[in-house]
Backbone and ligand atoms as CSV (ligand in chain L), in Angstrom:
chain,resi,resn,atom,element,x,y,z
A,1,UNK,N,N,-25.320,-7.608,-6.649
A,1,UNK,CA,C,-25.394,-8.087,-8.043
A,1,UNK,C,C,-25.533,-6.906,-8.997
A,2,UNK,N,N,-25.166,-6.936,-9.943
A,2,UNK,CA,C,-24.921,-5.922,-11.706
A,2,UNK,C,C,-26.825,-5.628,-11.878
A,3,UNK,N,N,-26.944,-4.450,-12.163
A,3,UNK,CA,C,-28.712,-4.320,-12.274
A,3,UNK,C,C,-28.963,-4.933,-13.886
A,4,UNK,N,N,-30.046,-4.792,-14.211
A,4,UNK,CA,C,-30.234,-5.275,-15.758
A,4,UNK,C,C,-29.467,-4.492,-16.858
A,5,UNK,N,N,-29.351,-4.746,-17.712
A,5,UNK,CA,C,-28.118,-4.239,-18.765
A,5,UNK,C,C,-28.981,-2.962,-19.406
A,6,UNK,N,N,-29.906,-2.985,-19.342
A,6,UNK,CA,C,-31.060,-1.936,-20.018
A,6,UNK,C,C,-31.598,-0.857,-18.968
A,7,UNK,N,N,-31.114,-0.975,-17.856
A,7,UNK,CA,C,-31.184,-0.365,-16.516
A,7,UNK,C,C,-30.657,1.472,-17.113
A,8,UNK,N,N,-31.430,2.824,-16.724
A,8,UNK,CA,C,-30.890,3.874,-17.329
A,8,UNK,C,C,-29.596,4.354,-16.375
A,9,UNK,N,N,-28.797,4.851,-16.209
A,9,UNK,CA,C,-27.525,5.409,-15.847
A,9,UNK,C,C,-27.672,7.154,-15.552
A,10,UNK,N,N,-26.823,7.612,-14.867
A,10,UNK,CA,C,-26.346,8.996,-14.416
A,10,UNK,C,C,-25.684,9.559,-15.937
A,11,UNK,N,N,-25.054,8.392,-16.752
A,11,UNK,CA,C,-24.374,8.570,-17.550
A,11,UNK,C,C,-25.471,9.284,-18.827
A,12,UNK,N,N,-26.642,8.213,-18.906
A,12,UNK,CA,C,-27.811,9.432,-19.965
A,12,UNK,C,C,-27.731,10.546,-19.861
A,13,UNK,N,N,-27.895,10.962,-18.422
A,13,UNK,CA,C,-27.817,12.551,-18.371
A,13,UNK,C,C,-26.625,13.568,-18.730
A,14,UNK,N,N,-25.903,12.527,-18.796
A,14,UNK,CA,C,-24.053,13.450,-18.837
A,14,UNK,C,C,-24.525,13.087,-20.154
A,15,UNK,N,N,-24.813,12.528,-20.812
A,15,UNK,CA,C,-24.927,12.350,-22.790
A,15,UNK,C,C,-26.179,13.412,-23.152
A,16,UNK,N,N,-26.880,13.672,-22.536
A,16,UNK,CA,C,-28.451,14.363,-22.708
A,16,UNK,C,C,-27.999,15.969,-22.168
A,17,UNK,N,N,-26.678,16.218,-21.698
A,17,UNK,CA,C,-26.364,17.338,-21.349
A,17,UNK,C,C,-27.493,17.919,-20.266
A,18,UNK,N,N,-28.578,16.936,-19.304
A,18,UNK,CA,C,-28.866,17.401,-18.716
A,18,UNK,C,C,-28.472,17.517,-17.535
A,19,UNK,N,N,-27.082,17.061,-16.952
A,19,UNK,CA,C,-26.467,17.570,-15.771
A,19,UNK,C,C,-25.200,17.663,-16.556
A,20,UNK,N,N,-24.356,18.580,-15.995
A,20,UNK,CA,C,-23.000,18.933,-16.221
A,20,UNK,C,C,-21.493,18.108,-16.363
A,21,UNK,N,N,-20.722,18.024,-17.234
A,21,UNK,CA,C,-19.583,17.527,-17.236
A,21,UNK,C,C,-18.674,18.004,-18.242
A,22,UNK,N,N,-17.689,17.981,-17.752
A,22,UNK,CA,C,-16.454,18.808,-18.287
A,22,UNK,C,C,-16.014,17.930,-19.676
A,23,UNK,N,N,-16.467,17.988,-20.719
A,23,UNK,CA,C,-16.693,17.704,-21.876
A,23,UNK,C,C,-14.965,17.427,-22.446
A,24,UNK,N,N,-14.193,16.594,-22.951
A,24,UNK,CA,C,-12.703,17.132,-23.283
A,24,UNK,C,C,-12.642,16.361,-25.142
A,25,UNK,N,N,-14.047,15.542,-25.269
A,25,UNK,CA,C,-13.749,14.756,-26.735
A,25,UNK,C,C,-15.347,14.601,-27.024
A,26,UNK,N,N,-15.609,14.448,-28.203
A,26,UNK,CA,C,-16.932,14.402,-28.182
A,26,UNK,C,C,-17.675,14.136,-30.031
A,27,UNK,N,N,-17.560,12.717,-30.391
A,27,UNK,CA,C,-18.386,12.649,-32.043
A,27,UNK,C,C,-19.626,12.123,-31.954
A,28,UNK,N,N,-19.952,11.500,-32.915
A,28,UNK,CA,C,-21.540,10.820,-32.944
A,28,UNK,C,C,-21.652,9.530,-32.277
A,29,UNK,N,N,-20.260,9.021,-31.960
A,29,UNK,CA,C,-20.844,7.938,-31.058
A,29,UNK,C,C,-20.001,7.663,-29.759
A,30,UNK,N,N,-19.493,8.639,-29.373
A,30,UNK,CA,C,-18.642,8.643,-28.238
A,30,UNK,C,C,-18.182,10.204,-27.420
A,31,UNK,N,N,-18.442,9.623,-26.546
A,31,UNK,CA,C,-18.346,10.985,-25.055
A,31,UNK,C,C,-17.358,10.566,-24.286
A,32,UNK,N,N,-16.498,11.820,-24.160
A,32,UNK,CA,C,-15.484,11.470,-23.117
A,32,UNK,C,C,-15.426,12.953,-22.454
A,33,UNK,N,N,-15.207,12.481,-21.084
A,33,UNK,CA,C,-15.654,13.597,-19.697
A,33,UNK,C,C,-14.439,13.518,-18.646
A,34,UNK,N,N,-14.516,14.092,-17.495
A,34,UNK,CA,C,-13.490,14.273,-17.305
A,34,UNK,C,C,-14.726,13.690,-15.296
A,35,UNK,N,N,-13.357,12.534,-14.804
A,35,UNK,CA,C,-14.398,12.175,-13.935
A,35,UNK,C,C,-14.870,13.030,-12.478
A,36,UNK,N,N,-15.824,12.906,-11.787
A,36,UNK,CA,C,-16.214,14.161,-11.073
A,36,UNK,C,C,-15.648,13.585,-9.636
A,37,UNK,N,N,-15.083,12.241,-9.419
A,37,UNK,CA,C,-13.740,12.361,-8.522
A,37,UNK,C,C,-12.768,11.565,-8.568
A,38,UNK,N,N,-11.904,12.552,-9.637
A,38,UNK,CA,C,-10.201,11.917,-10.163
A,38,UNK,C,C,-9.444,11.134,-9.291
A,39,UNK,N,N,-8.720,10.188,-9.644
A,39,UNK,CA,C,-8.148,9.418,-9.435
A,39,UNK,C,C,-6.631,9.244,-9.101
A,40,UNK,N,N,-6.439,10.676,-10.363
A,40,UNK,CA,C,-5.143,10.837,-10.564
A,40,UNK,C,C,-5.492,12.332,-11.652
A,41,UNK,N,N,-3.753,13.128,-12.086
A,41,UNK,CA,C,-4.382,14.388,-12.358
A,41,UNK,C,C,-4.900,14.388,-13.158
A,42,UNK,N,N,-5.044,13.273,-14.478
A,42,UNK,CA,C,-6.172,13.290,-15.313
A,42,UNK,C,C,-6.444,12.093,-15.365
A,43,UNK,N,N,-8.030,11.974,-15.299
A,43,UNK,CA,C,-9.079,10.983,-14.771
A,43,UNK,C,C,-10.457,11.252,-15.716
A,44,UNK,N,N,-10.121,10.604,-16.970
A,44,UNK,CA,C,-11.360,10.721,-17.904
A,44,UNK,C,C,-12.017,9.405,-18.454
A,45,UNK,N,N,-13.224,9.730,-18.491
A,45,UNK,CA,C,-14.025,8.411,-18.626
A,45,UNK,C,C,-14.558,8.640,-20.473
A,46,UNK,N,N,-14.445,7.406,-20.928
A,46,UNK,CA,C,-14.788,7.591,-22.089
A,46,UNK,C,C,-16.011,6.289,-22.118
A,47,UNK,N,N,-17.207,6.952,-23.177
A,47,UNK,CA,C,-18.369,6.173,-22.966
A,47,UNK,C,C,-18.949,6.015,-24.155
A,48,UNK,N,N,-19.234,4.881,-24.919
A,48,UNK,CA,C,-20.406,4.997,-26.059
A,48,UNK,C,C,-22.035,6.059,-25.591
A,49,UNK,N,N,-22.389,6.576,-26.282
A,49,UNK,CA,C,-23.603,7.635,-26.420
A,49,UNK,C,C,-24.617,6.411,-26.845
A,50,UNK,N,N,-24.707,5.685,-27.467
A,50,UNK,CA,C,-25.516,4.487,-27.448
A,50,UNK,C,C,-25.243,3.236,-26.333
A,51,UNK,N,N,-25.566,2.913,-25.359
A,51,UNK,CA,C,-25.349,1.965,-24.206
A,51,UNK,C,C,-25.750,0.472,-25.098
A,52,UNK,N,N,-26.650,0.116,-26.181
A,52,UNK,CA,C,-27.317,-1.020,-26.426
A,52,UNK,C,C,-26.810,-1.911,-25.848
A,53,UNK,N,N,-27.017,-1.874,-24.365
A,53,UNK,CA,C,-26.917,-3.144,-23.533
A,53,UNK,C,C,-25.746,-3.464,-23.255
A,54,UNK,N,N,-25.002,-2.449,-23.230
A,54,UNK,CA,C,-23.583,-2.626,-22.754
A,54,UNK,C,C,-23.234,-2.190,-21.924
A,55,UNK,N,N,-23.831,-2.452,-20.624
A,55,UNK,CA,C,-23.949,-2.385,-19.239
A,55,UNK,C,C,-22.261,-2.024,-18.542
A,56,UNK,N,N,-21.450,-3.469,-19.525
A,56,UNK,CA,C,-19.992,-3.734,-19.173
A,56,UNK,C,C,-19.671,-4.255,-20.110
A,57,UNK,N,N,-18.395,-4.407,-19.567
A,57,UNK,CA,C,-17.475,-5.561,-20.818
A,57,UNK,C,C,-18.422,-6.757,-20.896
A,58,UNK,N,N,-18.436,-6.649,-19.914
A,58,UNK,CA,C,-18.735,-8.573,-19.845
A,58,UNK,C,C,-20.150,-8.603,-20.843
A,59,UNK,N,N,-21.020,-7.820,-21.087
A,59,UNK,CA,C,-22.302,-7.763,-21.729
A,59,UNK,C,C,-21.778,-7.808,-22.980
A,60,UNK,N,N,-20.331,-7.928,-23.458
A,60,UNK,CA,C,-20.554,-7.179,-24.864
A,60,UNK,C,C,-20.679,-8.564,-25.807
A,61,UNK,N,N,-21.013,-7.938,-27.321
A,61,UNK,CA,C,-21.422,-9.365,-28.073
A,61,UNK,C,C,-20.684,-9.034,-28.925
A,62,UNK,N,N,-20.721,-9.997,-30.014
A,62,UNK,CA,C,-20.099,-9.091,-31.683
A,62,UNK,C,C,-20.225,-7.992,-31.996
A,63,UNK,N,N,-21.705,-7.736,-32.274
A,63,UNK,CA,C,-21.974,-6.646,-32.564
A,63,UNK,C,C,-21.616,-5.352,-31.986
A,64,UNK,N,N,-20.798,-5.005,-31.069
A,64,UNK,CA,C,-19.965,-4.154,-30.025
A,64,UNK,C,C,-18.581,-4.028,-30.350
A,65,UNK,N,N,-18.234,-4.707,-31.309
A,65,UNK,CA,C,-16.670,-4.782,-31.680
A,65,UNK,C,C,-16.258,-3.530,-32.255
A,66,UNK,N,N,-17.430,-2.880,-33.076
A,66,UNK,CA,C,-16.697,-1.683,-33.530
A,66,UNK,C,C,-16.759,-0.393,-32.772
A,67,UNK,N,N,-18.065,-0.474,-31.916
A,67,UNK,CA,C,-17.438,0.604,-30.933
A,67,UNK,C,C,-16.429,0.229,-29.790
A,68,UNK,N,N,-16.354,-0.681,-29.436
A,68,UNK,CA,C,-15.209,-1.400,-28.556
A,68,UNK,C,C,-13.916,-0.540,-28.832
A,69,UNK,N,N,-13.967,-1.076,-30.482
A,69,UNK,CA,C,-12.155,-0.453,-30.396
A,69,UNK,C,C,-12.519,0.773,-30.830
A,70,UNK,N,N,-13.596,1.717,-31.059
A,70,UNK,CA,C,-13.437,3.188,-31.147
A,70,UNK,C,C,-13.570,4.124,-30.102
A,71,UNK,N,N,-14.162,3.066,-28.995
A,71,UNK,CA,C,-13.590,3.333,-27.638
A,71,UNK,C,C,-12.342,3.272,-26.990
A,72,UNK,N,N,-11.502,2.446,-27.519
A,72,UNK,CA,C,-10.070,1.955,-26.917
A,72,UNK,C,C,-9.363,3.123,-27.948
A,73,UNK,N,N,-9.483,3.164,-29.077
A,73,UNK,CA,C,-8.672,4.155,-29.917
A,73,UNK,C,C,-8.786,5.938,-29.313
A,74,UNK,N,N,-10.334,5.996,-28.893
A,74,UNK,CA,C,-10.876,7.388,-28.583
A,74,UNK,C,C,-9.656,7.672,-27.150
A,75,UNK,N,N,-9.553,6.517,-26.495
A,75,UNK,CA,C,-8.583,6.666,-25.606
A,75,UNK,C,C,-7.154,7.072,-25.499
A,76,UNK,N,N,-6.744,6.280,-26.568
A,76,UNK,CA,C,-5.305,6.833,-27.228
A,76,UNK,C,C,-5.190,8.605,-27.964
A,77,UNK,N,N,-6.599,8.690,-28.388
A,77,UNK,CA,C,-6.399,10.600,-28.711
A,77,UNK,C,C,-6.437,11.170,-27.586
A,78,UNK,N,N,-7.418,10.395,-26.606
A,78,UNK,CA,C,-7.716,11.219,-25.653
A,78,UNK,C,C,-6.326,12.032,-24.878
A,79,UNK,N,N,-5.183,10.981,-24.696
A,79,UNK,CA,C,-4.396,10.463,-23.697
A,79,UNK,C,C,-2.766,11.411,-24.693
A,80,UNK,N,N,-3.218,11.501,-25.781
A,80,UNK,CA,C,-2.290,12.333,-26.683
A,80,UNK,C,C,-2.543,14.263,-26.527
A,81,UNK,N,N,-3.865,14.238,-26.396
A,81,UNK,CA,C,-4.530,15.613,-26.431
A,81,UNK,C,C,-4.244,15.937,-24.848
A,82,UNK,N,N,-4.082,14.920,-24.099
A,82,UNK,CA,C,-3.964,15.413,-22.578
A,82,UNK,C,C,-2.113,15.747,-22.059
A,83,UNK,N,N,-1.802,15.551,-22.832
A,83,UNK,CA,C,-0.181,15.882,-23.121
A,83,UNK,C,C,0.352,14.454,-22.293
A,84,UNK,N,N,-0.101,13.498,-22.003
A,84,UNK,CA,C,0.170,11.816,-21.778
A,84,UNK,C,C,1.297,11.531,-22.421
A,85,UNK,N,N,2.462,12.029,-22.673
A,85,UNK,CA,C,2.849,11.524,-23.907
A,85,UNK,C,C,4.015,10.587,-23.173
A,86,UNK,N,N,4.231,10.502,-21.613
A,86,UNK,CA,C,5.033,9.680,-20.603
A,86,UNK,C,C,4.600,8.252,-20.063
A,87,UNK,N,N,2.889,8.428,-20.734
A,87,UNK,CA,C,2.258,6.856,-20.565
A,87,UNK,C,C,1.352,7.186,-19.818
A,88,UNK,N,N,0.277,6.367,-19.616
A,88,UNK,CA,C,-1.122,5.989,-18.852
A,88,UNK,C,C,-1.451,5.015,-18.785
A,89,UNK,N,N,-2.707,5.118,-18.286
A,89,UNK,CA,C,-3.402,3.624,-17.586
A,89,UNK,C,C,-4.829,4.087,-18.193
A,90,UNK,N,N,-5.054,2.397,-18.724
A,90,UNK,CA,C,-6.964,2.525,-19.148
A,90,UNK,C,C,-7.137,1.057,-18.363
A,91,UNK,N,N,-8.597,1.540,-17.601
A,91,UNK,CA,C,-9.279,0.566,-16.602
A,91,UNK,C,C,-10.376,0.219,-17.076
A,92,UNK,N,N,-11.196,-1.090,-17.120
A,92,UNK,CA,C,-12.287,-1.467,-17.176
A,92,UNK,C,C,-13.023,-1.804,-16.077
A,93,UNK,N,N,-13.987,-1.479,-15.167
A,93,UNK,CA,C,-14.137,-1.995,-14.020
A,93,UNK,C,C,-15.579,-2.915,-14.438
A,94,UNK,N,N,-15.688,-4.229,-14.543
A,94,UNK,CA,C,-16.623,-5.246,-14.503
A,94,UNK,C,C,-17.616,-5.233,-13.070
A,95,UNK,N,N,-18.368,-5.463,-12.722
A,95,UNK,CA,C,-19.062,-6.115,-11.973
A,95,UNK,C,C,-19.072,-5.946,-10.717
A,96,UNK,N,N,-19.830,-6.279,-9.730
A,96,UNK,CA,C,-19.365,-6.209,-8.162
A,96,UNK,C,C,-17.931,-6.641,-7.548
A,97,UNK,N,N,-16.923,-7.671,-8.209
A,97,UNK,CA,C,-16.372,-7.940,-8.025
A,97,UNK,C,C,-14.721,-6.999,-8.392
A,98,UNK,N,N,-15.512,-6.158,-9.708
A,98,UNK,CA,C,-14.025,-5.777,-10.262
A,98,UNK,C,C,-14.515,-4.216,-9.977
A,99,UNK,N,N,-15.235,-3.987,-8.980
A,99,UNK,CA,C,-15.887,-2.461,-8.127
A,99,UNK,C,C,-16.418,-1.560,-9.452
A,100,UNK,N,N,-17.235,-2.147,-10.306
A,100,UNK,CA,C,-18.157,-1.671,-11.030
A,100,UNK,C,C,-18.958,-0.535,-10.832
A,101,UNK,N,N,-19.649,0.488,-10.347
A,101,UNK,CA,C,-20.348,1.487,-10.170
A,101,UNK,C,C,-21.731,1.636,-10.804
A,102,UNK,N,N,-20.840,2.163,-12.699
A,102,UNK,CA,C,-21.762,2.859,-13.120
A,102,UNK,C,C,-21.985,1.744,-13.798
A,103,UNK,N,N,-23.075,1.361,-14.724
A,103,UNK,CA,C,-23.302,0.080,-15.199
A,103,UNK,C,C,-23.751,0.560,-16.493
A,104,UNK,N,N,-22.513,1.508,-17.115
A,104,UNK,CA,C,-22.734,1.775,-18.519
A,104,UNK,C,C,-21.687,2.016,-18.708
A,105,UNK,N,N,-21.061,1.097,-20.244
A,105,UNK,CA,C,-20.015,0.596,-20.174
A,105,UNK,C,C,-18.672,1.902,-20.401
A,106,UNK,N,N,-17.850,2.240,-19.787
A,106,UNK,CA,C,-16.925,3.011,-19.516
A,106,UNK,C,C,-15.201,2.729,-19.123
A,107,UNK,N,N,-14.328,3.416,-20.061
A,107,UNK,CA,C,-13.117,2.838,-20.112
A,107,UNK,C,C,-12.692,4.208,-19.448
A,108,UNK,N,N,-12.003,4.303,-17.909
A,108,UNK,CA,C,-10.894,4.870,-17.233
A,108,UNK,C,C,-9.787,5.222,-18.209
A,109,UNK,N,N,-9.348,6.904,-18.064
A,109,UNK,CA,C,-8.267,7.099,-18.696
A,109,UNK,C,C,-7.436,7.897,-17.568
A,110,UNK,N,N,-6.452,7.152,-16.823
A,110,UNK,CA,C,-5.814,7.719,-15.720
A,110,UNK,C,C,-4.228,7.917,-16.303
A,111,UNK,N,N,-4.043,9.567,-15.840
A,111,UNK,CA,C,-2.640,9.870,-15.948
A,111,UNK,C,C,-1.984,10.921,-15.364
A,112,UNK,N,N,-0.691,11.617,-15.308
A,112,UNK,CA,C,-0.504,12.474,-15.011
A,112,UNK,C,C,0.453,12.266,-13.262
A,113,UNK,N,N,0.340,10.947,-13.606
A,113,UNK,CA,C,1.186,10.498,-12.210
A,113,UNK,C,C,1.932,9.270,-12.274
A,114,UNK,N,N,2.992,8.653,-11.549
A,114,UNK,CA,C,3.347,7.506,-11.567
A,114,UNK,C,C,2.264,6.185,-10.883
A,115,UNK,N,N,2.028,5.450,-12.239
A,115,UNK,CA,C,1.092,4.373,-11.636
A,115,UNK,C,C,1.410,3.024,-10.632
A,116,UNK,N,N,1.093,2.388,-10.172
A,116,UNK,CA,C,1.990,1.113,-9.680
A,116,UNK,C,C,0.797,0.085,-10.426
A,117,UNK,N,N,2.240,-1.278,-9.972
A,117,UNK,CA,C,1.449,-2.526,-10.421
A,117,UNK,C,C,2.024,-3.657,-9.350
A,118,UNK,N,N,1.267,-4.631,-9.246
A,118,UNK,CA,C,0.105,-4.803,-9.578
A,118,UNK,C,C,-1.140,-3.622,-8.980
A,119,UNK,N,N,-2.400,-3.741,-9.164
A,119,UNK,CA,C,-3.313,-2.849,-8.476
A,119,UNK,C,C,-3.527,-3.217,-7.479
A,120,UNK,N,N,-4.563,-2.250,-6.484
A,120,UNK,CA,C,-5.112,-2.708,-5.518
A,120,UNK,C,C,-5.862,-3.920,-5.886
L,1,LIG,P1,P,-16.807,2.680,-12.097
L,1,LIG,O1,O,-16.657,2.646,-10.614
L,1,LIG,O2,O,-18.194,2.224,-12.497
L,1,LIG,O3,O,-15.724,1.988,-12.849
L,1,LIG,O4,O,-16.631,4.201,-12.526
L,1,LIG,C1,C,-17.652,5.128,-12.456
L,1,LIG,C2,C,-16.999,6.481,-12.382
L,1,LIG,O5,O,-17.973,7.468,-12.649
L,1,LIG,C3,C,-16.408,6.805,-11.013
L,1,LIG,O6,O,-15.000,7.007,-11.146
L,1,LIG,C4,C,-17.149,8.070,-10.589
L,1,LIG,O7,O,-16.323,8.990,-9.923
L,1,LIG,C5,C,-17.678,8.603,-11.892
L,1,LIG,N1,N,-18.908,9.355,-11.771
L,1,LIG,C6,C,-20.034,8.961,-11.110
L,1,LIG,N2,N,-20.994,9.898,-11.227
L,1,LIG,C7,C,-20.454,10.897,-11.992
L,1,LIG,C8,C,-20.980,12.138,-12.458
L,1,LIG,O8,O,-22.132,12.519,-12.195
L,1,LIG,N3,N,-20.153,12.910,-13.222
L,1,LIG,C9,C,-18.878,12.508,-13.539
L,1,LIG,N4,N,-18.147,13.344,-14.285
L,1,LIG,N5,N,-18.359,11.336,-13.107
L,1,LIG,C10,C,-19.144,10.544,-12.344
């Protein structure tokens, strides 16, 4: 089962700069890193710096709408600045079911290779 939505993360510390990550975007309310085991040749995670209980998608309320899409947009610079300009893939992973991990909410920016569909 998903731990409590207020539960602290690995991810504080990558925002608190007290453990290391390869930094590639970075304003007052959003961090994007580069993940520590890629997926594909570029594999960056983009994250609100405020979690307020946004564990996952599935946690989110209204009040999440505007970092929502300044998360989904932060993705599109991201994915422009990474020379993407042939297309990518952004992942949400939900819950135990949709192989969730970190339980602070984080949008996959995979590229740099040919993707397939459907997924695993
Ligand atoms: P999830 O499985 O929750 O969708 O994604 C979590 C991601 O975080 C995984 O792809 C994993 O490799 C990445 N990750 C976990 N711990 C660290 C870390 O300490 N540093 C970095 N850069 N990525 C991490």
């Amino acid at each position: 089962a998903a731990p409590p939505s207020d539960s602290p993360t690995i991810f504080d510390k990558i925002i608190k700069k007290e453990i290391p990550s390869a930094v590639v975007f970075e304003d007052d309310k959003v961090l994007a890193f580069r993940d520590i085991s890629p997926q594909a040749p570029t594999h960056i995670l983009i994250i609100p710096k405020v979690k307020d209980g946004l564990s996952g998608l599935s946690k989110a309320e209204e009040r999440h709408c505007e970092i929502l899409g300044r998360l989904l947009y932060t993705a599109k610079l991201v994915a422009k600045q990474e020379g993407l300009e042939d297309g990518f893939r952004i992942v949400i992973n939900d819950g135990p079911s949709g192989c969730q991990s970190v339980y602070h909410l984080h949008i996959h920016l995979l590229g740099g290779r040919q993707m397939n569909w459907p997924p695993g």
